[in-house]
C-alpha positions in Angstrom: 0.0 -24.2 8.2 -0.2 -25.6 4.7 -3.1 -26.0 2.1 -4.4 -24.4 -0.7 -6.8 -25.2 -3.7 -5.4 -28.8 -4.6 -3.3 -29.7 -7.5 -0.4 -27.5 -7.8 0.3 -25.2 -10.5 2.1 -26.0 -14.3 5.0 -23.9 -15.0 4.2 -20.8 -17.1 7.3 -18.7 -17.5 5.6 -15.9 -18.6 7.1 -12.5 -18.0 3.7 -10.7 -16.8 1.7 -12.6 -14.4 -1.5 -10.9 -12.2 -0.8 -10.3 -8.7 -2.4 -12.9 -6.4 -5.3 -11.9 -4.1 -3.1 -11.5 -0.8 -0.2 -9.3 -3.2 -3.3 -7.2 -5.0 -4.8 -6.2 -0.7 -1.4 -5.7 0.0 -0.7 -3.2 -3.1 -3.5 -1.2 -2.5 -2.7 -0.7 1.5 0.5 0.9 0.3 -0.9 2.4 -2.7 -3.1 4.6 0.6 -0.3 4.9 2.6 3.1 4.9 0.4 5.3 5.4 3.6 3.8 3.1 6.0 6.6 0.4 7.2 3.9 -2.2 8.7 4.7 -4.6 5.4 8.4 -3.8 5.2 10.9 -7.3 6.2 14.3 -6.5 7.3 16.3 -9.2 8.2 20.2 -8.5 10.0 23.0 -11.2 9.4 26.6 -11.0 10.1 29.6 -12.6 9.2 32.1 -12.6 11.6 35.1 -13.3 9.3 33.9 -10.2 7.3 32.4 -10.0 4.1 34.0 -9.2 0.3 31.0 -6.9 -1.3 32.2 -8.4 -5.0 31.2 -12.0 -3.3 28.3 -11.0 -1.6 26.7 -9.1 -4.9 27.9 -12.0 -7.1 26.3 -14.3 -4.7 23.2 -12.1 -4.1 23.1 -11.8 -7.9 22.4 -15.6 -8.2 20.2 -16.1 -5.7 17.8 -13.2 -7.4 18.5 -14.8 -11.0 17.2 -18.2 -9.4 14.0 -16.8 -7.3 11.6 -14.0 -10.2 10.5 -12.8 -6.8 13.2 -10.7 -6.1 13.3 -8.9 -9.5 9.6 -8.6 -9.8 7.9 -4.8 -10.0 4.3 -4.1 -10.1 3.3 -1.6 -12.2 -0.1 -0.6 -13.4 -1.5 -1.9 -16.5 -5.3 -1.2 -18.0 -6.0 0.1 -14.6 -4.8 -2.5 -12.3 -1.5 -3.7 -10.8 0.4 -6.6 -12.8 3.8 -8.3 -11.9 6.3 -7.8 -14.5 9.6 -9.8 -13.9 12.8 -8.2 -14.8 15.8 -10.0 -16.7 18.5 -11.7 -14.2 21.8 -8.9 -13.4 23.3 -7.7 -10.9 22.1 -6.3 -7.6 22.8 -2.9 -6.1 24.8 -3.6 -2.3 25.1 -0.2 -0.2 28.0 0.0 1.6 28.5 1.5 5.1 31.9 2.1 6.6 31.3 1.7 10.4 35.3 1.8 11.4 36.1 4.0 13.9 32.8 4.2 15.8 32.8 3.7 19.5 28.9 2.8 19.6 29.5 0.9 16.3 27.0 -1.9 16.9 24.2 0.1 18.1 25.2 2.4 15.2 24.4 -0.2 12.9 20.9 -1.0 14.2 19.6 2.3 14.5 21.2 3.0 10.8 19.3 -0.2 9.7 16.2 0.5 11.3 16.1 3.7 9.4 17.0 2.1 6.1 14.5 -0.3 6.0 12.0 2.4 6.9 12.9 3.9 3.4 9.7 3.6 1.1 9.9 1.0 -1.6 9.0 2.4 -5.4 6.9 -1.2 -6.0 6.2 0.8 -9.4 9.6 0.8 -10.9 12.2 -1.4 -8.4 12.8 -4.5 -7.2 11.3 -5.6 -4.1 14.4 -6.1 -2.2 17.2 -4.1 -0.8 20.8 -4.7 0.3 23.5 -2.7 2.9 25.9 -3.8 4.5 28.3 -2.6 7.6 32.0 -2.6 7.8 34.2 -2.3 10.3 32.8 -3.8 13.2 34.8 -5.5 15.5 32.1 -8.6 15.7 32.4 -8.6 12.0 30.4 -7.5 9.1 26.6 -7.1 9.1 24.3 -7.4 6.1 20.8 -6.1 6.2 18.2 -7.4 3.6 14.8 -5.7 3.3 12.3 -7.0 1.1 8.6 -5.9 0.9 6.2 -8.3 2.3 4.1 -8.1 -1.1 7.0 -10.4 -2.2 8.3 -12.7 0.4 7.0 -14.6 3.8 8.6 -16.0 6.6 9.0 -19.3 4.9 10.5 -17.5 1.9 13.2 -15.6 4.1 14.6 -18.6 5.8 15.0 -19.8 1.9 16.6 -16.7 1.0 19.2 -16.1 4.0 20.2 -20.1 3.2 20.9 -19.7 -0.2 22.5 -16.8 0.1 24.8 -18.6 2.5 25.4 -21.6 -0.1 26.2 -18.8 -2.6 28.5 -16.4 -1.0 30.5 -19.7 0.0 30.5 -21.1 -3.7 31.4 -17.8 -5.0 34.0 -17.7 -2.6 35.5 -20.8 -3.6 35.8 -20.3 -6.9 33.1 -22.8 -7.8 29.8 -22.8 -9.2 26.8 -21.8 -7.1 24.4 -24.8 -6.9 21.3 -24.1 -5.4 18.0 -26.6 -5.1 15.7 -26.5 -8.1 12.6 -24.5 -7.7 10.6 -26.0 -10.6 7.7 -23.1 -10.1 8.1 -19.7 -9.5 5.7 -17.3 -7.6 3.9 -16.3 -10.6 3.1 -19.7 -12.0 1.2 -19.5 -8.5 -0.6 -15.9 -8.5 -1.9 -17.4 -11.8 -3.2 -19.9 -10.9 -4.3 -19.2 -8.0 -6.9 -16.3 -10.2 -8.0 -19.4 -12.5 -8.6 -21.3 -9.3 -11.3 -18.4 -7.7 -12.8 -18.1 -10.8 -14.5 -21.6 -10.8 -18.2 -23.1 -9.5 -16.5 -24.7 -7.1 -14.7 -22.0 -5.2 -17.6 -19.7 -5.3 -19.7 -22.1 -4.0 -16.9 -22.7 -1.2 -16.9 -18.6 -0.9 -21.0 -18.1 -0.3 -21.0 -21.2 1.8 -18.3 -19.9 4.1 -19.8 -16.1 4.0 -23.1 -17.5 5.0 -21.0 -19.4 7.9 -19.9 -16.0 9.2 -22.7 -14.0 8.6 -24.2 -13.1 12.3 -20.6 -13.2 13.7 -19.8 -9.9 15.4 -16.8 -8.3 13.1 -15.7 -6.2 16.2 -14.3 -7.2 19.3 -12.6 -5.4 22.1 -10.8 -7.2 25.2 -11.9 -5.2 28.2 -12.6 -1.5 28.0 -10.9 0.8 26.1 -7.7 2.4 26.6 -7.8 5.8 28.4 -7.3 8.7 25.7 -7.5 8.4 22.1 -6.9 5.1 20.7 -5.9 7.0 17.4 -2.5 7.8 18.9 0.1 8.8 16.6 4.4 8.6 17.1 5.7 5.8 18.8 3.3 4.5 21.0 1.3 3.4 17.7 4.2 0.9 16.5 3.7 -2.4 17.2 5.1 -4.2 20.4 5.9 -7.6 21.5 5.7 -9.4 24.6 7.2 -13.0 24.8 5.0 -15.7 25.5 6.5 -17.5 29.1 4.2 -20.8 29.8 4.4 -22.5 32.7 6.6 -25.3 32.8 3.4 -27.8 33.5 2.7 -26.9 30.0 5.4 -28.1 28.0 5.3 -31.8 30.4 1.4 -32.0 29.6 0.8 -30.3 26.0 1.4 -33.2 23.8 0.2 -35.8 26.1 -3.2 -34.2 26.5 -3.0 -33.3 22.6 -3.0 -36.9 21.5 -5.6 -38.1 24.2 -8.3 -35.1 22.7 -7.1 -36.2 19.0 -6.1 -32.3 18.2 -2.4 -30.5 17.8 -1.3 -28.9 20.5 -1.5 -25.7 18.5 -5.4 -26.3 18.8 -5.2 -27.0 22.1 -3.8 -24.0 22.8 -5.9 -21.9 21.0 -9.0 -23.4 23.0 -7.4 -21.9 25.9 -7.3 -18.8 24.0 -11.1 -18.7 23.1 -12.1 -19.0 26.5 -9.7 -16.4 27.8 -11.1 -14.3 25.1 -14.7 -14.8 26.4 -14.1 -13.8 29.5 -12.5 -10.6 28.8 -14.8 -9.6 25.9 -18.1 -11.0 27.5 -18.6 -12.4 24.7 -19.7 -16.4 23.8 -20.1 -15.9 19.9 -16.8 -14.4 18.4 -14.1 -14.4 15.3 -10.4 -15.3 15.5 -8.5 -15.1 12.7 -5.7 -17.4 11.7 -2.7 -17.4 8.7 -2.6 -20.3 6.6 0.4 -20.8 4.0 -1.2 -21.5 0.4 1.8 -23.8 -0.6 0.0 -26.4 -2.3 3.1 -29.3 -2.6 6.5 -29.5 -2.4 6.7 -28.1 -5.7 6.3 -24.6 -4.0 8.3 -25.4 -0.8 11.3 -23.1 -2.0 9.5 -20.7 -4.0 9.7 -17.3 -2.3 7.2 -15.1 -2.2 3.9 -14.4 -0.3 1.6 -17.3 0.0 0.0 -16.4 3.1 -4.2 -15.9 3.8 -6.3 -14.8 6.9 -8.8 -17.6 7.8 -11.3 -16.0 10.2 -12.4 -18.7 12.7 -15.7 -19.3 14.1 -15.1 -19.2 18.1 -18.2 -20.8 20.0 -17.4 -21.0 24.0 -20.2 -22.8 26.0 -19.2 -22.0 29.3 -20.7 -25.2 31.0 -18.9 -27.4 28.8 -15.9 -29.2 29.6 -12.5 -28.5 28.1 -12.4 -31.3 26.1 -15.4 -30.9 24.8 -14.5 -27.2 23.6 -11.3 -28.6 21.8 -13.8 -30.8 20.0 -15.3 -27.9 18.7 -12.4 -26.0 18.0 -11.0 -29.4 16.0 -14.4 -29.3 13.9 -14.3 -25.3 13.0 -10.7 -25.4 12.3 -11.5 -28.1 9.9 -14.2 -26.3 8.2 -12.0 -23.3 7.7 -9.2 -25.3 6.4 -11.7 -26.3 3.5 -12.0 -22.8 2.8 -8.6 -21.7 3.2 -8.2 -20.7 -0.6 -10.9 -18.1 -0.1 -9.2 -14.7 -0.2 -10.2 -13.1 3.4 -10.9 -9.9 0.7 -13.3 -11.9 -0.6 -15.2 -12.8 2.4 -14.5 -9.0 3.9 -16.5 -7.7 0.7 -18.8 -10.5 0.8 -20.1 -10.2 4.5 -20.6 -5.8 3.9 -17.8 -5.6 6.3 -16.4 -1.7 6.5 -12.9 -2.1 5.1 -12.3 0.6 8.0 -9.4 -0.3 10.3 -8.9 -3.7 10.8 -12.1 -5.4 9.2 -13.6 -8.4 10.4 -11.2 -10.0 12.8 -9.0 -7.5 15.3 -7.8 -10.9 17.1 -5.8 -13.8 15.8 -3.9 -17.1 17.1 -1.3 -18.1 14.7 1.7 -20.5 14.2 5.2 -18.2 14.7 6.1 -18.4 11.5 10.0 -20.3 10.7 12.3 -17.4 10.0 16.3 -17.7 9.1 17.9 -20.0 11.3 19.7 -18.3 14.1 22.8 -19.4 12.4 23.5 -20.9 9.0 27.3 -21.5 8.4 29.6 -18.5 9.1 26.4 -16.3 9.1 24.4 -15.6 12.3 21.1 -13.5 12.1 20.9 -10.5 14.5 17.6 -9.1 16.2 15.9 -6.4 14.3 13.0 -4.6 16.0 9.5 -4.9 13.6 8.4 -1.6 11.6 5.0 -0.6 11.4 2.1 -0.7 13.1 0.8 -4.4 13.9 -1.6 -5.9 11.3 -3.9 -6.8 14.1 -4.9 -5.1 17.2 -3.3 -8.3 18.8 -1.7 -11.6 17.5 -0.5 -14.5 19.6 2.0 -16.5 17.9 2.7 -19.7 19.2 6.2 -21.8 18.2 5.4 -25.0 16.7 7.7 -27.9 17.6 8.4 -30.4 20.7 9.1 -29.6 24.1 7.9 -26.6 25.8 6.4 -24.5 23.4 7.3 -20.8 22.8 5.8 -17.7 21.5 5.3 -14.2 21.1 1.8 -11.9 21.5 2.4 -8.6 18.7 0.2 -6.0 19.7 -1.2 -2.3 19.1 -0.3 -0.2 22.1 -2.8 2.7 20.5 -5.3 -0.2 21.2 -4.0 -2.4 24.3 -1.1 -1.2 26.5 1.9 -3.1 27.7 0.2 -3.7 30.8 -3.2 -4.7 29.9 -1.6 -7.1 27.1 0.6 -8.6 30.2 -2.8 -9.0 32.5 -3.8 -11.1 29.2 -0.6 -13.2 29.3 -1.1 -14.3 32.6 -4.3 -15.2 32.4 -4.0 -17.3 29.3 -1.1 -19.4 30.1 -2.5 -19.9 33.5 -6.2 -21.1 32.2 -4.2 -23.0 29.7 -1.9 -24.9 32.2 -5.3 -25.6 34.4 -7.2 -27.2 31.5 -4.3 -29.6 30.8 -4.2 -30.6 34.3 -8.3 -31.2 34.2 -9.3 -31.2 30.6 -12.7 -32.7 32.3 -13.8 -29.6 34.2 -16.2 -26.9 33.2 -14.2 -23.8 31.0 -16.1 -21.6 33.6 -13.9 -23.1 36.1 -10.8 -22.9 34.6 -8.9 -20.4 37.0 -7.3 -16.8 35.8 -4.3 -15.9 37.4 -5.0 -14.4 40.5 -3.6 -10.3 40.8 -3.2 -8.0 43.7 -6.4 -5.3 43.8 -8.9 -7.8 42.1 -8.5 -10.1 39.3 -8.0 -9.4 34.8 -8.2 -6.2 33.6 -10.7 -7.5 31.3 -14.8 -7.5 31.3 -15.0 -11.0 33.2 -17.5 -13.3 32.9 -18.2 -15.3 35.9 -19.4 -19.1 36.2 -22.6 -19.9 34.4 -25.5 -19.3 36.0 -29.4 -20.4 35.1 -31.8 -17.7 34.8 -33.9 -18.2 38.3 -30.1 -18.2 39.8 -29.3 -15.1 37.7 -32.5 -13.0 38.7 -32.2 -13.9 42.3 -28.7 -13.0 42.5 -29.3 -9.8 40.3 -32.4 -8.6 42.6 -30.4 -9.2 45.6 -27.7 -7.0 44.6 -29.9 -4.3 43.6 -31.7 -4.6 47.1 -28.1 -4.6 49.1 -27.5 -1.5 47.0 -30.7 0.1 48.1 -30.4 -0.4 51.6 
């Protein structure tokens, strides 16, 4: 989702720049752990006609001379990490001869997986990394794996597209011609540190902390995980569970999304907050969302990594309707996006939050971000698994677009196993296909799906009850118990 501080930024083309605030908490979680993967982006895409390395480091060449990004390092200066953007030349492409291989394309993905594991020296190279396969009968496959502290989602469907126009213009014998990109990431990160450092974004910045502040900044779904959730190996790398909604969903979501004047992308993440409340036991809680920091379509084809954590406010009344929840959810989402700008850092500081773990917000509900296209000309992208541990202890991502939606949950199995993450599943996508069938009824009505040996895995909370009802039904358990 898009936003930022307002008016975009004037070019600078300055060769130094400071990193911005979502670069500078990514540098220092690498500068701990120099080897962890969690932040490393590989992307596979093959060729089937096969690939001439000369073309594809000519063409990779110009798309790096176009995009700073790509041929930015990040050294230390006075004590602190700066970007420092090298001159445009030409880039380094490994090359793998996988002829002769009987298991040649499941070669090639182990091979990768491995080479994007490789460390990147932020320090002293470019953020970005090239290798590509030959051989295979299915034709050539390129990896590229860039560092997170340089690129988004957004940014790599830019970059596997204009790699495509490239290789094909370099091909041909003809210029390469790429769209303009009249500001480059480090006009932004600039900008961006002139921006914080105003009255009015630290008045947005104590306005929001005080928003927070009485929040709980831990929450678990359920109970814990038999043995130690510090696991090491890999059970501790993330895993992924597609998102299956019923097909009610996809017939009712927009309908029901225009009649309560929200997305659907809202809608579905009132359905989340309640399931949430029912497995935590919780009515007071903080989601956390990712919100792009493109300001305009100035920075539409910039690459590099504009993303921001917006911790969400998540109050669940039980005895209100659906509707009137996704009211709610519309007004908090609004508040946050006017604070959208405010580094999540800033607010983690702010709010004494330990920077332990995963601070403030284990849980969040976010757009899947757009990645390549599945195919762009000759070129088709290939499945890579995800490195690293998850950044969250669990993330639904939901597809935007028409139709019936799509999605993925990312999750922690040292935190939630398989199992418990598909008890969630179920239950969310079937509370979420009830409320669109009655967005009228109580939340506490809304059904779970129903399980042999008793119900969610999770800590349930029952319907609402007032506190005469409660006593009564309290002291009559105890009594059955004593008897």
């Amino acid at each position: 989702m898009k936003g930022g501080f307002g008016p975009v930024p004037t070019r600078r083309a300055a060769r130094t720049a400071p990193l911005s605030s979502a670069q500078e908490s990514l540098w220092f979680l690498r500068a701990a752990d120099p080897q962890a993967t969690t932040y490393h982006i590989p992307t596979l895409i093959q060729r089937p006609r096969g690939i001439d390395v000369g073309t594809l480091r000519a063409a990779l060449t110009a798309v790096a001379a176009r995009h700073e990004m790509l041929r930015t390092t990040f050294p230390v200066r006075d004590g602190g990490p700066v970007q420092r953007i090298g001159d445009p030349g030409p880039i380094d492409v490994e090359v793998v001869d996988a002829r002769d291989r009987p298991d040649a394309a499941s070669f090639v993905l182990r091979d990768a997986r491995a080479r994007s594991a490789a460390a990147f020296d932020l320090e002293n190279a470019p953020p970005l990394r090239c290798v590509v396969w030959q051989g295979l009968a299915s034709g050539d496959v390129v990896l590229l794996c860039v560092h997170h502290i340089a690129i988004d989602q957004w940014s790599l469907a830019t970059l596997v597209e204009d790699l495509a126009v490239a290789y094909d213009a370099v091909e041909a014998g003809t210029d390469v011609r790429l769209p303009e990109v009249p500001l480059q990431f480090a006009d932004f990160a600039a900008w961006e540190r002139e921006s914080l450092d105003t009255d009015h974004a630290r008045r947005t910045e104590s306005q929001r902390i005080a928003d927070l502040r009485g929040y709980p900044n831990r929450l678990r779904l359920g109970a814990p995980p038999p043995g130690d959730a510090a696991r090491s190996g890999p059970d501790s790398e993330r895993g992924l569970l597609d998102l299956m909604f019923p097909e009610s969903v996809g017939e009712l979501l927009p309908r029901r999304a225009r009649e309560l004047r929200v997305t659907p992308f809202l809608l579905a993440f009132a359905a989340f907050q309640e399931t949430v409340r029912r497995w935590s036991g919780q009515e007071r809680f903080l989601i956390g969302t990712t919100l792009t920091q493109r300001s305009g379509a100035e920075l539409d084809r910039t690459v590099g990594y504009f993303l921001n954590t917006v911790p969400l406010r998540c109050r669940v009344r039980g005895s209100a309707s659906f509707a009137e929840l996704c009211a709610v959810v519309r007004q908090e989402f609004t508040e946050g996006m006017r604070c959208q700008a405010t580094p999540f850092d800033r607010l983690v500081r702010g709010l004494s939050v330990s920077r332990a773990g995963r601070p403030l917000t284990q849980l969040a509900f976010s757009v899947l971000p757009a990645g390549p296209a599945e195919s762009v000309g000759p070129w088709r992208e290939l499945p890579v698994p995800p490195l690293g541990r998850a950044a969250f202890d669990l993330t639904v991502l939901v597809a935007a677009g028409s139709g019936r939606p799509t999605g993925v949950i990312e999750f922690d199995p040292a935190v939630y196993p398989r199992q418990t993450v598909a008890a969630l599943h179920d239950d969310f996508t079937t509370l979420l296909a009830a409320a669109l069938a009655d967005p009228g009824v109580p939340v506490f009505r809304l059904p779970l799906s129903p399980r042999p040996g008793g119900g969610s895995q999770g800590t349930l909370i029952g319907p609402e009850m007032d506190l005469v009802t409660m006593v009564r039904s309290r002291v009559a358990a105890t009594g059955k118990e004593g008897r």
